[in-house]
C-alpha positions in Angstrom: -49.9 159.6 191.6 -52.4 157.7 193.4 -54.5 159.5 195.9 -55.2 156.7 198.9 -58.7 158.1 200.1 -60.2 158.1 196.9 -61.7 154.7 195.6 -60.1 154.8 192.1 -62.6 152.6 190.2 -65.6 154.8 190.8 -66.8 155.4 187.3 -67.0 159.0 186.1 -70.1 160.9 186.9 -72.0 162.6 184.2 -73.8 165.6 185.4 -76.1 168.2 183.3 -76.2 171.6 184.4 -79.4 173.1 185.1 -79.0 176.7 187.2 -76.5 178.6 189.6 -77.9 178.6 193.2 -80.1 181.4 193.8 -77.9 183.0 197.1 -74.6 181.1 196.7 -72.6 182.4 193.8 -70.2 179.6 194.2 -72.9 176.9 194.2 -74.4 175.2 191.2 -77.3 172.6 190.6 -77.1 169.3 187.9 -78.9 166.6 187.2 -77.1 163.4 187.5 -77.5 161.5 184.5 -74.9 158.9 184.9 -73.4 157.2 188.6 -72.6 159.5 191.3 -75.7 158.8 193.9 -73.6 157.4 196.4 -71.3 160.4 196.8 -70.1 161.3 199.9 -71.7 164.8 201.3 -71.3 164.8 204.4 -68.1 166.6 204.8 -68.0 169.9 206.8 -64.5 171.4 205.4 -64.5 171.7 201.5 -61.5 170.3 200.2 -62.0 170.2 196.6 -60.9 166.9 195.5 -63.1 166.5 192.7 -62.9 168.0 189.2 -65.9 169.3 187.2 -64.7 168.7 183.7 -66.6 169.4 180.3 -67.7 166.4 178.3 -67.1 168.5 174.8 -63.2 168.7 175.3 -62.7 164.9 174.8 -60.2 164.2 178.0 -58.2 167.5 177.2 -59.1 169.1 179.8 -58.3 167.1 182.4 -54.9 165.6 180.5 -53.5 169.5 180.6 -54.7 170.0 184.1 -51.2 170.5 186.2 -53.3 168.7 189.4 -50.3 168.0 191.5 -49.2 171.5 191.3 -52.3 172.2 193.6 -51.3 169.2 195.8 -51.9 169.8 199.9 -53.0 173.5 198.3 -56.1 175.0 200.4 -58.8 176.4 197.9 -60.1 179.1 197.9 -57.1 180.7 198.7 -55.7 183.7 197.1 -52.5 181.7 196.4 -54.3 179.0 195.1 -56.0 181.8 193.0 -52.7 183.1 191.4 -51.6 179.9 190.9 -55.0 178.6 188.7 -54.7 181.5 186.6 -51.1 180.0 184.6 -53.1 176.8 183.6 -54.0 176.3 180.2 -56.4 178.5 178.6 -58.3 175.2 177.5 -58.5 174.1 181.4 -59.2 177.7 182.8 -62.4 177.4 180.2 -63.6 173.9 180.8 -62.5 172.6 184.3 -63.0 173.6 187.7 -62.6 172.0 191.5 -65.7 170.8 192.9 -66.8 169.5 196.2 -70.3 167.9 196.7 -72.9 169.7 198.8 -75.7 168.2 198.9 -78.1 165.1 196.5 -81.5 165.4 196.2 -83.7 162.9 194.9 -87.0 163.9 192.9 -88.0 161.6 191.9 -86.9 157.4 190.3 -85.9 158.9 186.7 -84.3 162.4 188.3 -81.6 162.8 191.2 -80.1 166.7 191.5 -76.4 167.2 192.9 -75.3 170.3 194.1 -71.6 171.7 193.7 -69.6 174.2 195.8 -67.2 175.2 192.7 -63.9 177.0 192.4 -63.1 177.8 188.9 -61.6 181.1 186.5 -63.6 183.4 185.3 -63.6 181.8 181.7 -65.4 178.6 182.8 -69.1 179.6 181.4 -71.6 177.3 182.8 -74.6 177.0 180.0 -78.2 174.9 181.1 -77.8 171.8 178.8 -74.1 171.6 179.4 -72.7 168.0 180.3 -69.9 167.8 182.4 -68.0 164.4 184.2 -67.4 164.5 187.4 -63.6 162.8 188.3 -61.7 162.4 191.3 -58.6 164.6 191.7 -55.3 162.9 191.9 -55.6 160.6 189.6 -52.4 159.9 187.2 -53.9 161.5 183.9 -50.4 161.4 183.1 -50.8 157.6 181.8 -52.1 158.0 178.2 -49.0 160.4 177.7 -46.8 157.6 178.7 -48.4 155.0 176.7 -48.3 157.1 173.4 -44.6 157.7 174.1 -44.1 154.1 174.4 -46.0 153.5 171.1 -44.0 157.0 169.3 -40.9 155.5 170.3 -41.9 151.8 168.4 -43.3 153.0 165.7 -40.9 155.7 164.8 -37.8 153.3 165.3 -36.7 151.5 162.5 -34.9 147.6 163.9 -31.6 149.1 163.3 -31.8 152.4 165.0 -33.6 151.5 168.3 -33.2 154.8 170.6 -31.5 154.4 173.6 -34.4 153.7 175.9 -35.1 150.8 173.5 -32.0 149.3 173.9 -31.5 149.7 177.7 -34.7 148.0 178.0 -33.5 145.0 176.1 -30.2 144.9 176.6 -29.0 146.7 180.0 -25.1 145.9 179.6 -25.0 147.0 175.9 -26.1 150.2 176.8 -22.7 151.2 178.9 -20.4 150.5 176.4 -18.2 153.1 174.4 -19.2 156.5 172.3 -18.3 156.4 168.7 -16.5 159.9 169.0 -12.5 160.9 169.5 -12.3 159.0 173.0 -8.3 159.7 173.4 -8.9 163.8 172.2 -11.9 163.6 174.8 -10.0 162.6 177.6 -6.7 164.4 176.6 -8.6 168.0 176.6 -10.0 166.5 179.9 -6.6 165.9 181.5 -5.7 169.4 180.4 -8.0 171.1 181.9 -7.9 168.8 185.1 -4.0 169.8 185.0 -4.8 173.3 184.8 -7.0 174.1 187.5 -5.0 171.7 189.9 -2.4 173.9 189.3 -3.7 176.9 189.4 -5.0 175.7 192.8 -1.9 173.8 194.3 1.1 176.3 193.2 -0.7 179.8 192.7 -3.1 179.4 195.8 -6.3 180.7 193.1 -9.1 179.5 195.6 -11.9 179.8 192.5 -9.9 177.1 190.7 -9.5 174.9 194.1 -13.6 174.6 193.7 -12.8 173.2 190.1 -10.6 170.6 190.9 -12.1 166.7 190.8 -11.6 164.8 193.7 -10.3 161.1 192.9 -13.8 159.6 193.4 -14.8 162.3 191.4 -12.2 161.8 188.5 -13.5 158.4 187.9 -17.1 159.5 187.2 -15.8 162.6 184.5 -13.5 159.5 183.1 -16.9 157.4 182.7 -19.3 160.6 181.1 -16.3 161.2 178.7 -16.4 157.8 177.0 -19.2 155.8 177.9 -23.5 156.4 176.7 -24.5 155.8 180.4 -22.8 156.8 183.4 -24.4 155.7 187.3 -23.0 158.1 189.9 -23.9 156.7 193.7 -23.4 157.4 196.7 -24.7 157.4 200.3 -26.8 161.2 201.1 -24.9 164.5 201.9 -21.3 162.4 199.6 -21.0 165.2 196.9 -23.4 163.6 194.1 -25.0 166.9 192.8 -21.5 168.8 193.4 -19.4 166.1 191.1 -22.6 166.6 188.5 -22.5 170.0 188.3 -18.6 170.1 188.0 -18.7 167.1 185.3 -20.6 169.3 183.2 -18.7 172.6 183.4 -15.6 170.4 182.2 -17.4 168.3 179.9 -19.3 171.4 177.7 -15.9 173.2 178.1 -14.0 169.9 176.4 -16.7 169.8 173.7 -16.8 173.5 172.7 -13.2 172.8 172.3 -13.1 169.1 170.7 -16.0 169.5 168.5 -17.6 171.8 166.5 -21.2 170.3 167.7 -24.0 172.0 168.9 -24.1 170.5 172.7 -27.6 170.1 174.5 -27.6 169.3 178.5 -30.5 168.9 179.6 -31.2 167.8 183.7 -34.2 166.6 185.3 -34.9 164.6 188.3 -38.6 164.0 190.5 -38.4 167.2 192.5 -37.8 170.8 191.6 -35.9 171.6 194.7 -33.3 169.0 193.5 -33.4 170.4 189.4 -33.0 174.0 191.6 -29.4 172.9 193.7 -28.2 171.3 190.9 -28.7 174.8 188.7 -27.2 176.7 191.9 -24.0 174.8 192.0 -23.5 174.7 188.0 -24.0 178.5 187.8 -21.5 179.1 191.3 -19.1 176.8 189.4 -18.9 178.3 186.2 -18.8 181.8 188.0 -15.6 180.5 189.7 -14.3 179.7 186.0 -15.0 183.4 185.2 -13.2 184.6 187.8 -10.0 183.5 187.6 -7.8 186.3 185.6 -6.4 185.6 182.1 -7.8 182.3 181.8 -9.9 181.7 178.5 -13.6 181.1 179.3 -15.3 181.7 175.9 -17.3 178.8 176.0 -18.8 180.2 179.1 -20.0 183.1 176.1 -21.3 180.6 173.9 -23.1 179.0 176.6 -27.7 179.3 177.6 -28.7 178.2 180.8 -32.3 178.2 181.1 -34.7 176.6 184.0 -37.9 175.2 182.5 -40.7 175.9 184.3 -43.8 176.4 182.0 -43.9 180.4 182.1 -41.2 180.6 180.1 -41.5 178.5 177.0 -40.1 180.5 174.3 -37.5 179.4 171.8 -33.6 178.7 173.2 -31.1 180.7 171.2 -29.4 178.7 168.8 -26.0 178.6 171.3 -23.3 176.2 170.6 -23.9 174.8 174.2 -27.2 175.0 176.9 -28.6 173.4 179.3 -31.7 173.3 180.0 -33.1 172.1 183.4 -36.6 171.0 184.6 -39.2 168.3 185.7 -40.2 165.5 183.2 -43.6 166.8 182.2 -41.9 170.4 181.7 -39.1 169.6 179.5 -41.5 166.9 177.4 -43.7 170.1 176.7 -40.8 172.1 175.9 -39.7 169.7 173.1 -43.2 169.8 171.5 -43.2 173.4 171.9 -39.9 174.2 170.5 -38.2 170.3 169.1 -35.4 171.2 171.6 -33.7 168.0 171.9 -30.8 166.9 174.1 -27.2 165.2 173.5 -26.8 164.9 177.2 -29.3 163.7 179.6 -29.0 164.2 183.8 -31.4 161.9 185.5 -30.8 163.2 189.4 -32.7 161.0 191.9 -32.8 158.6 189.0 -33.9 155.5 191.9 -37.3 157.7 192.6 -38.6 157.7 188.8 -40.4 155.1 187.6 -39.3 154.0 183.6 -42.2 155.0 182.0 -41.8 158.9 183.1 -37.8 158.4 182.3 -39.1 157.4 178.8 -40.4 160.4 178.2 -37.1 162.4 178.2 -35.0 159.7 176.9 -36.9 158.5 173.9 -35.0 161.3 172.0 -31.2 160.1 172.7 -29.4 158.4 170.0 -26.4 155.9 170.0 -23.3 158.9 170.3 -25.6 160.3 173.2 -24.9 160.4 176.5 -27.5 159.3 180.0 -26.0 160.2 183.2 -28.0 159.1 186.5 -27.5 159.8 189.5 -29.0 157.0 192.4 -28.5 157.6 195.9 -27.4 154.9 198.3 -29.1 154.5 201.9 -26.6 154.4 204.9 -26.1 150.9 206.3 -28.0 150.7 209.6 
């Protein structure tokens, strides 16, 4: 993300830290060793859109620093407070918001720069330090994304490209059939279909009415059964989330019963509030499947839903079938925390994500894998 008031190819500013200011606890003096004599002081509201980062940590600092969590976030707020505190150990001790106060020149071979600061109580400011100074808002996300592209490259032998690979050089090859039982797939799929159409048409069951595919619908579960990668689109407010949700409560069901597998869902898309409706309408659906008497749901047992959200990164349980829902950047961590990796990937809002973020979830799909997006059409004026 590229911040617009920010002139992006300013070089880093290296700074040395000298003292603390004598009757401002918040306020710190350096000496500017390297750039940073044309920065702008002249602001009367602080707004923090620098970042004080400590030369020692090599980048890492700044690389683990979850900046646009803090985005349009007024420092030094108290919710701005709770919110610094689940950083990163390593950024709570060697990063903090800065704004410029004032530059001071002694002398030709010394310029001082003083800093209003907002940091945690770990960051320890030493007199010899170095620190850069970096503008905020800047997407440190970049070397991740190249060193995925390279993992991917370099870890794919030329006859088992992953499926990003392959959709990158050949789009149309991409869509074509899995290798598994197609005609048990869709059989257990017209079963089930069958059953809750009837359970909703002859017996009135109104949970089982909110299980039953429309013919729009249909077509889509039809496609996710049998093909690697699925597009759902459709014009805003058509039902796009609500036919994902309900695609996956038949497709783990007709897996669990089909295969003996371990399944993997997991769903991301650019904004949480979408990853958060989709997870509400999976878990309303799959209560409806629970509640209608004497029907079988024991893959409903077998089955971990978890939102990923980076408080809560312990290990999955080993479950025959999960899914596990959250933002790019959260489930990437969550694989290199736990190697959690998914047979099913849901890219909702798929049109808003650039390829090289995609990449980062579906570098770990394989050929009997399955990519569903979902793209959203804009009304014809």
């Amino acid at each position: 993300m590229w911040h617009d008031r920010i002139d992006q190819s300013r070089p880093a500013t290296v700074l040395e830290f000298i003292r603390s200011a004598e009757h401002d606890s918040s306020s710190s003096h350096f000496k500017i060793l390297e750039g940073g004599t044309d920065l702008d002081t002249s602001g009367d509201f602080r707004l923090f859109e620098w970042m004080l980062c400590r030369m020692s940590t090599d980048g890492q600092a700044e690389l683990l620093f979850d900046d646009l969590a803090y985005h349009n976030c007024f420092f030094p707020s108290a919710h701005a407070a709770a919110k610094w505190s689940t950083q990163p150990k390593t950024v709570l001790e060697n990063l903090s918001l800065a704004d410029p106060v004032t530059i001071n020149v002694l002398n030709e071979n010394t310029t001082m720069i003083t800093l209003q600061l907002f940091k945690s109580s770990d960051f320890a400011l030493n007199p010899g330090d170095t620190f850069r100074l970096l503008p905020r808002y800047v997407d440190f996300n970049l070397p991740k994304i190249l060193r995925n592209f390279l993992e991917i490259e370099v870890s794919s032998p030329s006859d088992a490209k992953s499926v990003f690979m392959k959709l990158l050089e050949n789009p149309t090859e991409i869509g074509r059939n899995l290798d598994g039982d197609i005609p048990v797939f869709e059989k257990e799929g017209k079963r089930l279909h069958s059953l809750y159409h009837e359970l909703s048409s002859r017996l009135g069951n109104l949970d089982a009415k909110q299980l039953v595919f429309q013919s729009s619908q249909r077509r889509a579960m039809e496609s996710i059964l049998k093909r690697r990668a699925t597009i759902i689109w459709g014009p805003p407010g058509s039902g796009k989330t609500h036919t994902l949700a309900l695609s996956m409560v038949h497709l783990l069901e007709i897996l669990y019963r089909t295969t003996t597998d371990k399944v993997v869902v997991w769903m991301t898309a650019v904004t949480n509030a979408a990853i958060d409706i989709f997870l509400s309408k999976f878990r309303f659906l799959c209560d409806r499947v629970r509640s209608i008497p004497h029907l079988s749901a024991e893959w409903l047992d077998a089955l971990t839903i978890r939102r990923i959200d980076g408080r809560n990164n312990h290990s999955f349980p080993q479950s025959r079938l999960s899914l596990a829902a959250g933002t790019v950047w959260q489930l990437w961590k969550y694989h290199d925390l736990q190697s959690h990796t998914p047979t099913v990937l849901i890219i909702d809002e798929a049109g808003q994500m650039n390829v090289g973020t995609a990449a980062l979830v579906m570098r770990w799909l394989d050929d009997n894998e399955r990519l569903i997006g979902i793209l959203k059409l804009l009304a014809a004026n």
